[in-house]
C-alpha positions as CSV (number, residue, x, y, z in Angstrom):
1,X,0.0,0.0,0.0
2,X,2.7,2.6,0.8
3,X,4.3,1.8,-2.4
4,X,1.2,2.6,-4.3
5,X,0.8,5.6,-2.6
6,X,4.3,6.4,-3.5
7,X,4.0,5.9,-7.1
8,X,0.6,8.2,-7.6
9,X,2.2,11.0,-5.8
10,X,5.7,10.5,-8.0
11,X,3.2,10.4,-11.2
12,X,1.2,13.6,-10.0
13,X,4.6,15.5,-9.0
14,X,5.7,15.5,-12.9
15,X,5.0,18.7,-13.9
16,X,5.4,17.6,-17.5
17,X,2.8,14.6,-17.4
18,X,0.2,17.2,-15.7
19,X,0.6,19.5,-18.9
20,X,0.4,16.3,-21.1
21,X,-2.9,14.9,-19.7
22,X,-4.2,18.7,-18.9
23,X,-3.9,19.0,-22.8
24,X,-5.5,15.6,-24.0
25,X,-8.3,16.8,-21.6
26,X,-9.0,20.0,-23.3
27,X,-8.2,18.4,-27.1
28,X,-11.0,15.6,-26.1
29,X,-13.8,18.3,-24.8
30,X,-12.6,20.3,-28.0
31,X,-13.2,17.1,-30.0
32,X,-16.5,16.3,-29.4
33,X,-17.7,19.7,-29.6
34,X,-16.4,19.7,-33.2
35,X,-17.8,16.1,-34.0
36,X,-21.8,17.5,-32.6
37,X,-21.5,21.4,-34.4
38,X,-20.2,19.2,-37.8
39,X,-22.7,16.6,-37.6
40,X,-25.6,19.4,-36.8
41,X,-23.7,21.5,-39.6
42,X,-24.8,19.2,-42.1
43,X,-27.7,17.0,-40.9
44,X,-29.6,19.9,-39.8
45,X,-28.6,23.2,-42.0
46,X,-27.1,21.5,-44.9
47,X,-30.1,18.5,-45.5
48,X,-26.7,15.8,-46.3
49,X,-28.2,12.6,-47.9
50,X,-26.3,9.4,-46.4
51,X,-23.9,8.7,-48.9
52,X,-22.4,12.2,-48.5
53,X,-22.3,11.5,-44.6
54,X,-20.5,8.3,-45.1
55,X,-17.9,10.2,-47.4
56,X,-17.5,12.4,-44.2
57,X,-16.5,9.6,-42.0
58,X,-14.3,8.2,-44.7
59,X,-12.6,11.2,-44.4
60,X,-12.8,11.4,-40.2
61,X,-10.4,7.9,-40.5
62,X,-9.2,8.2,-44.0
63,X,-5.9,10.0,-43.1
64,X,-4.7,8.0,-40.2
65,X,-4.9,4.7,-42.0
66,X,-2.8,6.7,-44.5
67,X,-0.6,8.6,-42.6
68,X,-0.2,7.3,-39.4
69,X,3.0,5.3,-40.1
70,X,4.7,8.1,-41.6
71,X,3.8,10.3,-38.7
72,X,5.3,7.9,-36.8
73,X,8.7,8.1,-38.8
74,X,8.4,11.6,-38.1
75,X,7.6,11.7,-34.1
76,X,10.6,9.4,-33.8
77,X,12.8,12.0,-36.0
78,X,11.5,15.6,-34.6
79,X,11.5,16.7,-31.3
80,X,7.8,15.7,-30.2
81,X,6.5,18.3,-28.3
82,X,7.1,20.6,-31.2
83,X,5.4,18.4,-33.6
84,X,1.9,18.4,-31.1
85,X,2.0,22.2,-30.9
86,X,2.5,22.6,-34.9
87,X,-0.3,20.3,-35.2
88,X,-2.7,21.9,-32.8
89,X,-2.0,25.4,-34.6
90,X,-2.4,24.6,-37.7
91,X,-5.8,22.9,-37.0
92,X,-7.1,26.7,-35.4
93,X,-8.1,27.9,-39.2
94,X,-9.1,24.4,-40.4
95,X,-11.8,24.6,-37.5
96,X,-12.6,27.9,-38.2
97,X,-12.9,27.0,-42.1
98,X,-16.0,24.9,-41.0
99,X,-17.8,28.1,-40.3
100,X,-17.2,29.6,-43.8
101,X,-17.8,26.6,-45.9
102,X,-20.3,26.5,-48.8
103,X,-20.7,23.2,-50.2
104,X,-19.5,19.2,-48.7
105,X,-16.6,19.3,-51.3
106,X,-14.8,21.7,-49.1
107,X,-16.1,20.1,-46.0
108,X,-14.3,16.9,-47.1
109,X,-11.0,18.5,-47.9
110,X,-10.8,20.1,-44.1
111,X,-11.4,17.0,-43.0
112,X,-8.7,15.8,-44.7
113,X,-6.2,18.1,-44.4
114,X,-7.5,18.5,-40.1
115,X,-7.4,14.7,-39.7
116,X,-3.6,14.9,-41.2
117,X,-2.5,17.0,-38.6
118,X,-4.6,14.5,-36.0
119,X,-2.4,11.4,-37.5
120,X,0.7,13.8,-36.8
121,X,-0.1,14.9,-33.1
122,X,-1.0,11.3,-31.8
123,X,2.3,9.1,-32.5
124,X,4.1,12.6,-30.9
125,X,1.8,12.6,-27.9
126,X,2.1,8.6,-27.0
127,X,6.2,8.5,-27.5
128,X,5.9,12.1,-25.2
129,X,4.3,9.9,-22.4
130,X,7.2,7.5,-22.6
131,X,9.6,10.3,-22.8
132,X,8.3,12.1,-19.5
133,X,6.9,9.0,-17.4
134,X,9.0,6.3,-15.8
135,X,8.3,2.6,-16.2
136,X,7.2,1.7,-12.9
137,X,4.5,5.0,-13.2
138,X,3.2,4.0,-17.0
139,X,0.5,1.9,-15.8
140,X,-1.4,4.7,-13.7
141,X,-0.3,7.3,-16.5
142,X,-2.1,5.4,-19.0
143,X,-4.9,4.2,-17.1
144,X,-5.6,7.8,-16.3
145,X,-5.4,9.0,-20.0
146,X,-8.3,6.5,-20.8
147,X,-10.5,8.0,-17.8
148,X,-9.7,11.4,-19.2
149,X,-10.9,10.0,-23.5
150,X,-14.1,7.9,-21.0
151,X,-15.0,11.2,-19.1
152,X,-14.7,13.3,-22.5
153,X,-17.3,10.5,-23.9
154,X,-19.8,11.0,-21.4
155,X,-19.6,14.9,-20.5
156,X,-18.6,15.7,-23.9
157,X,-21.9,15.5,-25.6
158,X,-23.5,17.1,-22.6
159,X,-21.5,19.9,-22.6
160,X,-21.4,19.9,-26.8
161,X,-25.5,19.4,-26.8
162,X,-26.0,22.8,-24.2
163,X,-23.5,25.2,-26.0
164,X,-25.0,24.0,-29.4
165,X,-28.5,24.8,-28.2
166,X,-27.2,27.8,-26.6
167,X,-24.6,29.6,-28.7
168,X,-25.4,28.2,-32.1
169,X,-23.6,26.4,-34.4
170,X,-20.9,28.8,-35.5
171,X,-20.2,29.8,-32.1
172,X,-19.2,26.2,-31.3
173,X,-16.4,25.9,-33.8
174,X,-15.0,29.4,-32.5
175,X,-14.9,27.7,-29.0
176,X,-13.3,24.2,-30.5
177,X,-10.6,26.5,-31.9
178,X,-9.9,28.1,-29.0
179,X,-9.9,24.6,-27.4
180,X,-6.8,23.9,-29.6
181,X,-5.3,27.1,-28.8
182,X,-5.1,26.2,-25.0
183,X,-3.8,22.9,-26.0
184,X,-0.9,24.4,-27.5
185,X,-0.5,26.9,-24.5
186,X,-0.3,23.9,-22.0
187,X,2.3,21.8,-24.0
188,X,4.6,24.6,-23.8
189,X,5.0,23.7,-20.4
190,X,6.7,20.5,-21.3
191,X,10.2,20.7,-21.7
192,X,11.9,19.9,-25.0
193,X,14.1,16.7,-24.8
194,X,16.1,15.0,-27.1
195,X,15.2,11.7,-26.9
196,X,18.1,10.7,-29.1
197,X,21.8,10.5,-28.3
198,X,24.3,12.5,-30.4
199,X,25.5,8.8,-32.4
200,X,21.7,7.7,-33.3
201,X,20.8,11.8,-34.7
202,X,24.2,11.7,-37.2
203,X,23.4,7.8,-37.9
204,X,19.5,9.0,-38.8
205,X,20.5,11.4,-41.0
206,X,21.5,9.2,-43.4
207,X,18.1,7.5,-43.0
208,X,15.0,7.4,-45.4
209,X,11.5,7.8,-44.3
210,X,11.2,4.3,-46.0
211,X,14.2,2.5,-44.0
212,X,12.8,4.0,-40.7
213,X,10.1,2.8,-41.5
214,X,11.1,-0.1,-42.2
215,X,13.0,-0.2,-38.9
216,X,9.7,-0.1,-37.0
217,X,7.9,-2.8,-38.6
218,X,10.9,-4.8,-37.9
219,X,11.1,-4.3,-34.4
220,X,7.3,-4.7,-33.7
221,X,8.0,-8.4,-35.7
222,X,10.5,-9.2,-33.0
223,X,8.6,-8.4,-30.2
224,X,6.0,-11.2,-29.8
225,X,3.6,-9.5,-27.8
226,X,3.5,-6.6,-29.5
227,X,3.3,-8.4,-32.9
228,X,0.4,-10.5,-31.5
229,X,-1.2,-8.1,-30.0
230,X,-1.4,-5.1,-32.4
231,X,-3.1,-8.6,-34.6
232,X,-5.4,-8.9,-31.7
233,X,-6.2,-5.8,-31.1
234,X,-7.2,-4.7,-34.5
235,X,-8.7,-7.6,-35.2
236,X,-11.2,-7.1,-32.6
237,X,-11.7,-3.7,-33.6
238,X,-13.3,-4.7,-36.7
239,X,-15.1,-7.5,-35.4
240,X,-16.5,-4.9,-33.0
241,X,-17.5,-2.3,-35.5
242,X,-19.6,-4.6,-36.8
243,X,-22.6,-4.0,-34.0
244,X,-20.6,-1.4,-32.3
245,X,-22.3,1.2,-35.0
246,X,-25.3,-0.5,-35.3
247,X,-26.1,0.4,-31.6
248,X,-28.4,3.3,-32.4
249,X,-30.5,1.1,-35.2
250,X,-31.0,-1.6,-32.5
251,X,-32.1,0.8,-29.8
252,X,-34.7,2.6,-32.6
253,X,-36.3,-0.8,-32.9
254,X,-37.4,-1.0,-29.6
255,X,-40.9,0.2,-29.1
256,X,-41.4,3.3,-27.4
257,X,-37.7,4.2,-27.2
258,X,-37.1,7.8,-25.6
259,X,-33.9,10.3,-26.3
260,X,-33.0,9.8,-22.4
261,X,-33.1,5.8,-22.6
262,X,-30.6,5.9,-25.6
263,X,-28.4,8.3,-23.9
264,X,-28.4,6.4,-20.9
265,X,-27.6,3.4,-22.4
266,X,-24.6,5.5,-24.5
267,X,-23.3,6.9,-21.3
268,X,-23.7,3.1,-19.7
269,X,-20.7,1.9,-21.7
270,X,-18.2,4.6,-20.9
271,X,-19.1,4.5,-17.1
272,X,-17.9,0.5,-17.6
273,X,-14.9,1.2,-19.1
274,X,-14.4,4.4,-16.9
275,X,-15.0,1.9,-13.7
276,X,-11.9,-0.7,-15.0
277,X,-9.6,2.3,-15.6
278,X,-9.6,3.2,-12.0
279,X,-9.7,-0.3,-11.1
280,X,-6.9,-0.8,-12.9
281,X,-4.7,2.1,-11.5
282,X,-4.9,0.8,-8.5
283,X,-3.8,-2.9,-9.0
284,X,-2.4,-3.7,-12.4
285,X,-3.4,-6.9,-14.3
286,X,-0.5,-9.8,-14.3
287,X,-1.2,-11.4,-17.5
288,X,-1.8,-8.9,-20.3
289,X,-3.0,-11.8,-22.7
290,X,-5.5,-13.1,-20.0
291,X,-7.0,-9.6,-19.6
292,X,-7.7,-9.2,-23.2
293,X,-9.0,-12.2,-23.9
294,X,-11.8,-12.3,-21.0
295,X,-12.4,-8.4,-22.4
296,X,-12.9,-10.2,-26.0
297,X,-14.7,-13.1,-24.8
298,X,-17.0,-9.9,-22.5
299,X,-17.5,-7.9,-25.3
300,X,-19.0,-10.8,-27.4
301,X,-21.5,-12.3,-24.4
302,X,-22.4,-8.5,-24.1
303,X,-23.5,-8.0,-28.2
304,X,-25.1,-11.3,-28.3
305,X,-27.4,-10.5,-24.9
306,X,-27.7,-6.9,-25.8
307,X,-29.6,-8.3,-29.1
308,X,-31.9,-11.0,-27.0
309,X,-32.6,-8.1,-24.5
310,X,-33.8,-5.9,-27.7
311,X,-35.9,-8.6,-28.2
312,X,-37.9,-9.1,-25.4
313,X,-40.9,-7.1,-24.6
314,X,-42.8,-5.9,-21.3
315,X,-40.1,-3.9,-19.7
316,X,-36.8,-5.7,-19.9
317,X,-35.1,-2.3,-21.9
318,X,-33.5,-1.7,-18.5
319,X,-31.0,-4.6,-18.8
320,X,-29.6,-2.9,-22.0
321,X,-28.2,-0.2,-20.3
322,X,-26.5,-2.8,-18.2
323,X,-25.3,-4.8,-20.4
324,X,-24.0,-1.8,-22.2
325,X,-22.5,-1.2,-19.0
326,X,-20.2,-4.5,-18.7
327,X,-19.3,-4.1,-22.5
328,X,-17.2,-0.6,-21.6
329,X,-15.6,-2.7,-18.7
330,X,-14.8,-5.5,-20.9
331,X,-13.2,-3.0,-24.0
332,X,-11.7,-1.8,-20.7
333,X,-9.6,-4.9,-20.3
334,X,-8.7,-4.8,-24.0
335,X,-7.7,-1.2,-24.3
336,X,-6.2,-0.2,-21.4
337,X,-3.7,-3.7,-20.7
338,X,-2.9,-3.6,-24.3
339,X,-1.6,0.1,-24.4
340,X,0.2,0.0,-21.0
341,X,2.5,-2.9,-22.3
342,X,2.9,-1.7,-25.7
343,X,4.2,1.5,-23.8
344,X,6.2,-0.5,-21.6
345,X,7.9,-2.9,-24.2
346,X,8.8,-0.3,-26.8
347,X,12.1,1.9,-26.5
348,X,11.5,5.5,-26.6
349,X,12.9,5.8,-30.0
350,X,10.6,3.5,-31.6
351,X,7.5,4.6,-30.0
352,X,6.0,7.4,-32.7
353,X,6.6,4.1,-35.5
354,X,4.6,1.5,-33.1
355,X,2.0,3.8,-32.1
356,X,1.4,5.4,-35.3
357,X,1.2,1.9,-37.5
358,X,-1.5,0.7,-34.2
359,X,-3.2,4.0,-35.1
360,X,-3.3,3.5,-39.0
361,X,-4.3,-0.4,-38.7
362,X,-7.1,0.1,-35.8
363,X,-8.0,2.9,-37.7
364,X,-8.7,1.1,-41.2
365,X,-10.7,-1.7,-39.2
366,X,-13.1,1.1,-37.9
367,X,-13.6,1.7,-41.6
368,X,-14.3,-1.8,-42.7
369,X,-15.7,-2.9,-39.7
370,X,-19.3,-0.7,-40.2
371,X,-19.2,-1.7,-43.8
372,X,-19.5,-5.3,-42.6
373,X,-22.2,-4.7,-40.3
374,X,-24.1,-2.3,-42.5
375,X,-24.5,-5.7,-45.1
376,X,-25.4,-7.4,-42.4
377,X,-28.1,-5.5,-40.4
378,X,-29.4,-4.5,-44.1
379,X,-29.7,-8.3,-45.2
380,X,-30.3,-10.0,-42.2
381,X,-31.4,-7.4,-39.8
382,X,-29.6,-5.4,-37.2
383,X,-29.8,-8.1,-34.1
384,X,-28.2,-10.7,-36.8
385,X,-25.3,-7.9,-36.8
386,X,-25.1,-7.8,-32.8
387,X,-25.4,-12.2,-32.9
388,X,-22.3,-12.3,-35.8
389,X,-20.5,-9.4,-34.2
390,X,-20.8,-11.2,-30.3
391,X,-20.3,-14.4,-31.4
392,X,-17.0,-14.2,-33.5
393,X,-15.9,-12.2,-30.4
394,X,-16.2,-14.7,-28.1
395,X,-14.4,-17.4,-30.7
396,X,-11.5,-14.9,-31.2
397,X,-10.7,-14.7,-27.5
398,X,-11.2,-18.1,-26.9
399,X,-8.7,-18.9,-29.9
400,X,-6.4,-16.1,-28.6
401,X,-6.4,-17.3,-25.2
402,X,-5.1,-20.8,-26.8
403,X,-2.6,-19.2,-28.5
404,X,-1.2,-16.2,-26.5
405,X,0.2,-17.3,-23.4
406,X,3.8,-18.4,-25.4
407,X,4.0,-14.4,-26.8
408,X,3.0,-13.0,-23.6
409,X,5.7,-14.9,-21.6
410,X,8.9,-14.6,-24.2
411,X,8.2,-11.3,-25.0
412,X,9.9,-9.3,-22.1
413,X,13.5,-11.1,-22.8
414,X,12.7,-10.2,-27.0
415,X,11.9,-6.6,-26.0
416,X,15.6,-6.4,-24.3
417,X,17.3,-8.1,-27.0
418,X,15.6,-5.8,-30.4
């Protein structure tokens, strides 16, 4: 117990890490004030037809999967800090081109060009947090970091909902700019460090952004865990997409289905995972592979029950919520292990590379993933989606719990020796 103690105060007496999370918090608030005044933007004033709203979340992912590699190269090259505050400026005018746009052509490029600067700022900000926070702290510094994005996700489109309602559309983008603003302001409290010795800088030089590149995908192949994992991981990103963005179709079905019951049941699933991530701070999990796979193997009972509760009649909605509930502690147990170790295994110099390829391939499954489970719910219906989805989860963790306790044991000693 004193030792825990110990450790939080050590994590909340880095000044640097307190700027670091102080600025995700703001970006994340920011965030989903963009994501509501866009959405309203066009569903609302500009009368979008569907296609042209699945072109904008094309273009939400469409960069990352594209991108995020190279970004990677480039967070492991630059000094990081710079690169986050560069990206949060230059999105101020991108934000604020929202406002003055006159047709979804031009809506599409921001996205673009804003969601560039996104794949640029995340692979900086993840090898900043191994730059600043010591081993025996990344646990808590991570577990925090998810409360923070969970906390965002519920108060986030309370927050965006009143100042929409209240200061209009416009006004909203003026305050997500000046969300990215502050951003910027607080990372200037971090210090700049070189996270390179003077041999490695001369021997990059010489260096293409295809050999470094190259350099990552070669290390993550020699780590096991992290090869297996990044598989795992995006693997059950896309399985999850499939129902994941089918949850508001299923909910509509349900006979007299209110606003407040569907944002109930919304909120339900980042309360779950919000619950594990403090759970979780305070006593780390011991097997990583374990952890996932009962989050995989959660996720999947969740989907499937979610559907039969859907199904029933003569007030049994309120186990939805629930249900909801255990699915954000399960993705908890997925997420949260998986990023702590990834931190943990990878040197600081390789970091931007790891993170940004995990970006770019999670990030391409939540773009395949709804395509799957549109075809689905439009063929067989949208609790076949939520039975396919569920029950492939629970296969893939049972499969991965066969198969992962070798890469979870040898990949400490392979982490040392790449």
């Amino acid at each position: 117990m004193e030792s825990t103690e110990k450790v939080q105060r050590g994590l909340w007496h880095n000044k640097s890490y307190r700027y670091l999370i102080s600025s995700q918090l703001v970006s994340n608030l920011g965030d989903w004030l963009d994501l509501l005044a866009l959405f309203a933007l066009l569903s609302l004033k500009w009368q979008v037809t569907s296609m042209e709203m699945a072109y904008v979340m094309i273009c939400f992912g469409l960069p990352m999967v594209l991108f995020g590699p190279i970004s990677g190269v480039l967070a492991d090259r630059f000094e990081r800090r710079t690169l986050m505050i560069i990206s949060d400026v230059l999105r101020i005018p991108l934000v604020l081109a929202f406002i003055f746009a006159t047709n979804i052509w031009q809506i599409y490029i921001i996205l673009l060009l804003k969601g560039s600067l996104a794949a640029l700022f995340n692979p900086a900000k993840n090898g900043k947090l191994k730059e600043i926070v010591a081993p025996e702290h990344m646990d808590k510094a991570v577990a925090y970091s998810t409360m923070i994005e969970q906390v965002s996700k519920i108060a986030g489109p309370i927050v965006s909902g009143v100042l929409l309602s209240s200061v209009g559309i416009a006004a909203a983008f003026y305050i997500d700019a000046a969300s990215f603003l502050v951003s910027a302001l607080l990372l200037i409290g971090i210090p700049v460090r070189k996270h390179f010795d003077a041999t490695a800088s001369a021997d990059q030089e010489h260096k293409s952004i295809l050999q470094d590149l190259k350099l990552g995908f070669t290390f993550m192949s020699k780590v096991p865990f992290i090869l297996f994992g990044t598989g795992l991981f995006c693997m059950t990103f896309l399985v999850l997409q499939i129902a994941d963005t089918q949850v508001m179709i299923l909910l509509r079905e349900i006979p007299g289905m209110s606003a407040e019951f569907i944002g109930i049941a919304l909120a339900s699933s980042g309360i779950g995972l919000l619950g594990v991530a403090a759970l979780l701070n305070r006593k780390p999990v011991q097997s990583i592979v374990l952890a996932m796979c009962i989050g995989i193997i959660g996720l999947g009972i969740v989907f499937v029950l979610a559907a039969w509760f859907a199904s029933l009649q003569g007030g049994f909605e309120w186990l939805i919520p629930v249900s909801f509930m255990f699915g954000g502690a399960s993705a908890g147990l997925v997420i949260i292990p998986f990023n702590v170790t990834v931190q943990k295994r990878t040197p600081v110099e390789y970091s931007g590379r790891v993170f940004g390829t995990i970006g770019s391939l999670s990030t391409l499954m939540s773009i395949i993933g709804p395509m799957i489970g549109g075809i689905i719910a439009t063929v067989y219906g949208v609790m076949a989606a939520f039975v396919w989805s569920g029950s492939l989860l629970a296969i893939l963790g049972i499969i991965a719990l066969l198969l992962g306790k070798s890469f979870d044991r040898r990949s400490t000693h392979v982490t040392e020796s790449a």
